[in-house]
N, C-alpha and C positions, 0 to 999 in steps of 0.2 A: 504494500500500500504506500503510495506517495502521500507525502504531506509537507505543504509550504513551509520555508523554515524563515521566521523572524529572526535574522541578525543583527545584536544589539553591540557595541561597545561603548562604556563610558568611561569618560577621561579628563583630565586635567592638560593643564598645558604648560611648561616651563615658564612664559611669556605672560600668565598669571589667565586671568577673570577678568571680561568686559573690556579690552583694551583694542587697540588699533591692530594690533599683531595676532589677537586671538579672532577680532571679525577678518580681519584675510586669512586665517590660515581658513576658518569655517568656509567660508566664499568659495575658494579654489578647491579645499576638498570635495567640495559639493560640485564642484564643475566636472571635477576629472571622477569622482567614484561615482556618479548617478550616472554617468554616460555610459558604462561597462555595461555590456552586455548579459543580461539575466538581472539587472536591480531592478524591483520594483519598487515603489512607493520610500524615496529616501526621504529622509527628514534630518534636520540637524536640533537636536533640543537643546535646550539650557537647563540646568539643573536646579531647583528652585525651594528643595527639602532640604534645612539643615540636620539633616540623619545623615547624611553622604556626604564622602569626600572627594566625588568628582564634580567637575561643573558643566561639562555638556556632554552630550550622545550622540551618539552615528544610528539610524535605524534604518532596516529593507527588508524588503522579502525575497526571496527567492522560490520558485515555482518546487525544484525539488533538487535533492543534492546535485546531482549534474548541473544545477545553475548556479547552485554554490561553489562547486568546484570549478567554472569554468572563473568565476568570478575570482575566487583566490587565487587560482594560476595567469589572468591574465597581464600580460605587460604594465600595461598600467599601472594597474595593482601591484604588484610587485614595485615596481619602480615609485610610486605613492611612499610605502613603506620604506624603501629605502631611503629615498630622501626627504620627504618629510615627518611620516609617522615618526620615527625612528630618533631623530633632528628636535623636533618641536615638540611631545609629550611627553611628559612627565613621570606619569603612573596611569595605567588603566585598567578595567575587564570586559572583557568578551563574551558574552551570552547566546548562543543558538538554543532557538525554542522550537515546537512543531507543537501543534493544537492536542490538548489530552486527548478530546474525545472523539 
């Protein structure tokens, strides 16, 4: 059985909370991770609970692991993470979810 997976990570950024450096890094990740092929519905959130020590979120769906895999493998991606993920955050986590029921 397939099932959509919500890919979540949230994160903090070297460059701090609400700054010039944190809305462009948000801007261009959003340019270059929403256009890879298999994301659907990306969002960038901000983080707005003081329970958490992150301050914003990457979220998508992917149709089924094949769209999550194609999206982890592809160039872009790869190259995202290497130069900026990798450069620019801080500390984060990663969440893949599929619907319980």
């Amino acid at each position: 059985m397939s099932s959509n997976i919500k890919h979540m990570v949230t994160f903090s950024l070297h460059g701090g909370k609400d700054t010039p450096a944190a809305e462009a890094f948000l801007k261009e990740s959003t340019k270059e991770l929403s256009t890879i092929p298999g994301v659907q519905q990306f969002e960038v959130l901000r983080q707005v609970s003081s329970k958490n020590e992150y301050d914003y979120a990457f979220s998508m769906i992917f149709e089924n692991q094949k769209a999550y895999d194609t999206y982890n493998d592809h160039p872009v991606h790869q190259n995202y993470v290497a130069t900026r993920w990798l450069k620019e955050v801080s500390h984060f986590q990663e969440i893949d979810l599929i619907s319980y029921t």
